[in-house]
C-alpha positions as CSV (number, residue, x, y, z in Angstrom):
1,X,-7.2,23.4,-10.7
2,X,-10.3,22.1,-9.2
3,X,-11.7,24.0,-5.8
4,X,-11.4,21.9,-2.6
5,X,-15.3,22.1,-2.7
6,X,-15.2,20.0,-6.1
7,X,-12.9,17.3,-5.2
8,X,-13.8,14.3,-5.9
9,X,-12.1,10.1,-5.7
10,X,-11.4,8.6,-9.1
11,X,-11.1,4.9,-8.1
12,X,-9.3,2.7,-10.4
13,X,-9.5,-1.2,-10.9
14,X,-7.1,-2.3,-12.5
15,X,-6.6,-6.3,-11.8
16,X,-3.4,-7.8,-12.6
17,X,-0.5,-5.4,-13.9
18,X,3.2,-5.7,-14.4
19,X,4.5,-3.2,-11.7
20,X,6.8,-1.7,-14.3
21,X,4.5,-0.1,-16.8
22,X,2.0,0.5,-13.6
23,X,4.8,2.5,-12.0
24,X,5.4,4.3,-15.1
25,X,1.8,5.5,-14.7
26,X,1.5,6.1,-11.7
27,X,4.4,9.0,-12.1
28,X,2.7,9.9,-14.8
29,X,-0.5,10.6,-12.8
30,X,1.2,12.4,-9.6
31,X,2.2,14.9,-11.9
32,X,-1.0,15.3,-13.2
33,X,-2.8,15.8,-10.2
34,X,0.4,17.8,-9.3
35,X,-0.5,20.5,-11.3
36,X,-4.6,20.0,-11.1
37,X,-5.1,18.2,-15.1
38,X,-6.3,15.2,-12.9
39,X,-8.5,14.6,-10.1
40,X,-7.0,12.7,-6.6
41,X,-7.0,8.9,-7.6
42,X,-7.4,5.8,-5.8
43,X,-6.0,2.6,-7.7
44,X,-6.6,-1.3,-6.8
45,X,-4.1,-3.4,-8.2
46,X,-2.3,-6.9,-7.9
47,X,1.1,-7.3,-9.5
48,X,2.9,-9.8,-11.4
49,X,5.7,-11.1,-9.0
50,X,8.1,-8.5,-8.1
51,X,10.5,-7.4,-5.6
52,X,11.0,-3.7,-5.1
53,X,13.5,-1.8,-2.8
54,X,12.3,1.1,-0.8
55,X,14.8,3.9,-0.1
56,X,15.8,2.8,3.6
57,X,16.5,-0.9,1.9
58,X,20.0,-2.2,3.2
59,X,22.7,-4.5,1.9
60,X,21.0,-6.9,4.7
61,X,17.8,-6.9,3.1
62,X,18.8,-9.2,0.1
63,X,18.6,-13.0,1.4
64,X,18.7,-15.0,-2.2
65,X,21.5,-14.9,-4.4
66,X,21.1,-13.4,-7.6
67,X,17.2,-12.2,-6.9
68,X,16.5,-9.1,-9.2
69,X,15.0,-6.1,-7.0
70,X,14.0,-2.9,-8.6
71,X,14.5,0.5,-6.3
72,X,12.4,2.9,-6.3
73,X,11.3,6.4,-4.3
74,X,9.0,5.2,-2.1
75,X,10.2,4.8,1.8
76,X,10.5,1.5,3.7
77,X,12.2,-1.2,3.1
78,X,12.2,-4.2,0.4
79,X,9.4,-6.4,-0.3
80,X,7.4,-8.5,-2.5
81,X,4.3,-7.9,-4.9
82,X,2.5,-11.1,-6.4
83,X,-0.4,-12.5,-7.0
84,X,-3.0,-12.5,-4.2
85,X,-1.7,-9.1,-2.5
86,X,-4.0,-6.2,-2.6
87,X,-1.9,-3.1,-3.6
88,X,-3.9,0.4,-3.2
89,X,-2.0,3.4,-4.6
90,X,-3.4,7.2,-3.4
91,X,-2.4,9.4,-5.4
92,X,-3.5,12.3,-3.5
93,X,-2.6,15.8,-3.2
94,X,-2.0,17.1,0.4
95,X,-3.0,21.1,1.1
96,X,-3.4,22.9,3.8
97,X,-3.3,21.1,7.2
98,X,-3.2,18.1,5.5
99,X,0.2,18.3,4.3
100,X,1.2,16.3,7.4
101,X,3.2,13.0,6.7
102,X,2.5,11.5,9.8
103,X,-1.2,11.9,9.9
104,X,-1.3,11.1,6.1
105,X,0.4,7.5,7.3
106,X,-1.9,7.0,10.1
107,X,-4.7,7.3,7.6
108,X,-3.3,4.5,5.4
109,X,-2.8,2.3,8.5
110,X,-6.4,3.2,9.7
111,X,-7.6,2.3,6.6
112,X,-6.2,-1.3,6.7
113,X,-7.0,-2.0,10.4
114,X,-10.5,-0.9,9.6
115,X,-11.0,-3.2,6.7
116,X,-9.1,-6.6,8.7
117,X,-11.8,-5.5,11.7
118,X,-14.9,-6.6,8.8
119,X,-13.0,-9.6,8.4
120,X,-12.4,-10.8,11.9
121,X,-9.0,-9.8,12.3
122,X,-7.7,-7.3,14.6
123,X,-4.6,-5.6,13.3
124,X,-2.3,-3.1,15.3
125,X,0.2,-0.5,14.1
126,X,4.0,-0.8,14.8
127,X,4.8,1.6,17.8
128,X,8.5,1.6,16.0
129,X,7.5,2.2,12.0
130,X,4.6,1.8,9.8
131,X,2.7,-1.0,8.4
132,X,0.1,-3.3,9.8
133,X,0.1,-6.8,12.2
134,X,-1.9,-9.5,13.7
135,X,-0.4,-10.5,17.0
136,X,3.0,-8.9,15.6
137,X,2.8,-11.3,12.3
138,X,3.5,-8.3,9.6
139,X,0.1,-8.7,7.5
140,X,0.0,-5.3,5.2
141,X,3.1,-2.9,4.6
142,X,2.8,0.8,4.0
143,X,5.4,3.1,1.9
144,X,4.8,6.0,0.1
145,X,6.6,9.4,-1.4
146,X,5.7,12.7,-1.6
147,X,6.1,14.9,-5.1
148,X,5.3,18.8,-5.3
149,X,2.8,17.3,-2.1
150,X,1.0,15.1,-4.1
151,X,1.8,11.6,-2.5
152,X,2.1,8.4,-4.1
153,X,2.9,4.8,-4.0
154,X,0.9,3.1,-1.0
155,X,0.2,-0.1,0.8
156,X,0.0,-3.5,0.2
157,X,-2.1,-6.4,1.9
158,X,-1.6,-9.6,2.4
159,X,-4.6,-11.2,1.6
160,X,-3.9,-15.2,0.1
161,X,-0.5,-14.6,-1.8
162,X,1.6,-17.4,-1.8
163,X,4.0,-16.2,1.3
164,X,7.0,-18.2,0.3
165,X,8.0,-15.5,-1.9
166,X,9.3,-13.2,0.9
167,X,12.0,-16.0,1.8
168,X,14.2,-14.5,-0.6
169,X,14.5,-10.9,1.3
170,X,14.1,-9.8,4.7
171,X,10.9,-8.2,4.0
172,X,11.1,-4.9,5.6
173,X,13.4,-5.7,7.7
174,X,12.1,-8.7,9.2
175,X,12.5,-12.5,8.8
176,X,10.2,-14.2,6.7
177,X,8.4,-16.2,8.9
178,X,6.9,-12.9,10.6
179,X,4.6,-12.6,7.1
180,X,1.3,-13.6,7.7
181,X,-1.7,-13.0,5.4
182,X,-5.9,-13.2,5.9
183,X,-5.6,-16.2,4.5
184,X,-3.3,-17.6,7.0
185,X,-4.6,-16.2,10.0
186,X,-8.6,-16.9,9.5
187,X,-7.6,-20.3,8.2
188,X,-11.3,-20.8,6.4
189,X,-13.9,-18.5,4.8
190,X,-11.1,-16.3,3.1
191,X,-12.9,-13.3,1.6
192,X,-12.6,-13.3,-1.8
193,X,-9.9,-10.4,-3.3
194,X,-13.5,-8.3,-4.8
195,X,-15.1,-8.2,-1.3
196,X,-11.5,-7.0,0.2
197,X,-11.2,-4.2,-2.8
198,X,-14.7,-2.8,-1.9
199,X,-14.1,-2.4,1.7
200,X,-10.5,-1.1,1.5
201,X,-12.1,1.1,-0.9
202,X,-14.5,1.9,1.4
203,X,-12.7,2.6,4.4
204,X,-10.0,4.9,2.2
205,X,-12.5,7.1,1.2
206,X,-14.8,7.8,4.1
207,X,-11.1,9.0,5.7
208,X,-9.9,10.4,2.6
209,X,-13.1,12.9,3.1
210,X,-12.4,13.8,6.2
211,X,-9.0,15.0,6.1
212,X,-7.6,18.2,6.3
213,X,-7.5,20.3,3.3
């Protein structure tokens, strides 16, 4: 297993991917770093449409008849992936005094409010959850899970998806029409989805060296 010392990012970009085979992967690649055959890992995704259920997801959640939702580990609630969303997966394992669940959430939400601030946009956290808003308009969602303290799964921003897509659930919990996106709220000069990888990349790893090992 590599010393703290040696540790080092692996970023992945990995453009579009069906969130299937991705979260077959990504599994894949907790255990890995799980047991030290891989270094922590960073990946930069947007996925083919896709709804997927977070394990605090109630019978509530599901708005549109017949819409197909796939469960998996991570917490939070349900939501959408599609096409103009920035999803960042940290597979990362926590040591030490990092192995902290809270702090290791308040770095994912610093990460995003960091990277809306180069935009223009100034997000705030939820005093009663996780994720990320603009004047309480949801704009990035955050859920992870934890295995053998290697964490995995992520966030997901909003950056010019097509927002109708959440009117089928009750995206985390909310109503729809709380989704907003940078798009939405900066109305023109949207960054384009590269210039909003390299700064979320950015931000994540200037934290990512800084925490507690």
């Amino acid at each position: 297993m590599p010393s703290m010392a040696e540790r080092v990012l692996e970023v992945r970009t990995l453009g579009r991917t069906p969130y299937d085979a991705t979260l077959d992967a990504m599994r894949a690649a907790t255990d890995a770093v799980a047991t030290g055959q891989e270094r922590d890992q960073l990946w930069l995704t947007e996925h083919e449409g896709v709804y997927t259920a977070g394990r605090r997801t109630d019978a509530s959640d599901w708005v549109a008849p017949g819409t197909n939702v796939i469960a998996v580990e991570r917490g939070g609630r349900i939501t959408w992936h599609g096409s103009g969303q920035l999803v960042a997966y940290p597979i990362v394992r926590l040591s030490g005094k990092g192995r902290d669940l809270h702090a290791w959430l308040r770095l994912l939400e610093d990460v995003l409010i960091n990277t809306l601030a180069e935009f223009g946009l100034v997000g705030e956290r939820d005093p009663d959850g996780t994720g990320v808003f603009v004047e309480r308009r949801k704009i990035a969602s955050i859920g992870i899970a934890v295995r053998r303290w290697v964490t995995f799964h992520g966030l997901a921003l909003n950056v010019d998806p097509d927002l109708t897509a959440f009117a089928a659930i009750r995206p985390c919990g909310f109503d729809a029409t709380r989704m907003t996106s940078i798009a939405r709220e900066l109305g023109a000069d949207v960054p384009d989805m590269s210039s909003v990888v390299a700064r979320l990349v950015l931000e994540f790893r200037e934290r990512w060296s800084a925490y507690p090992r």
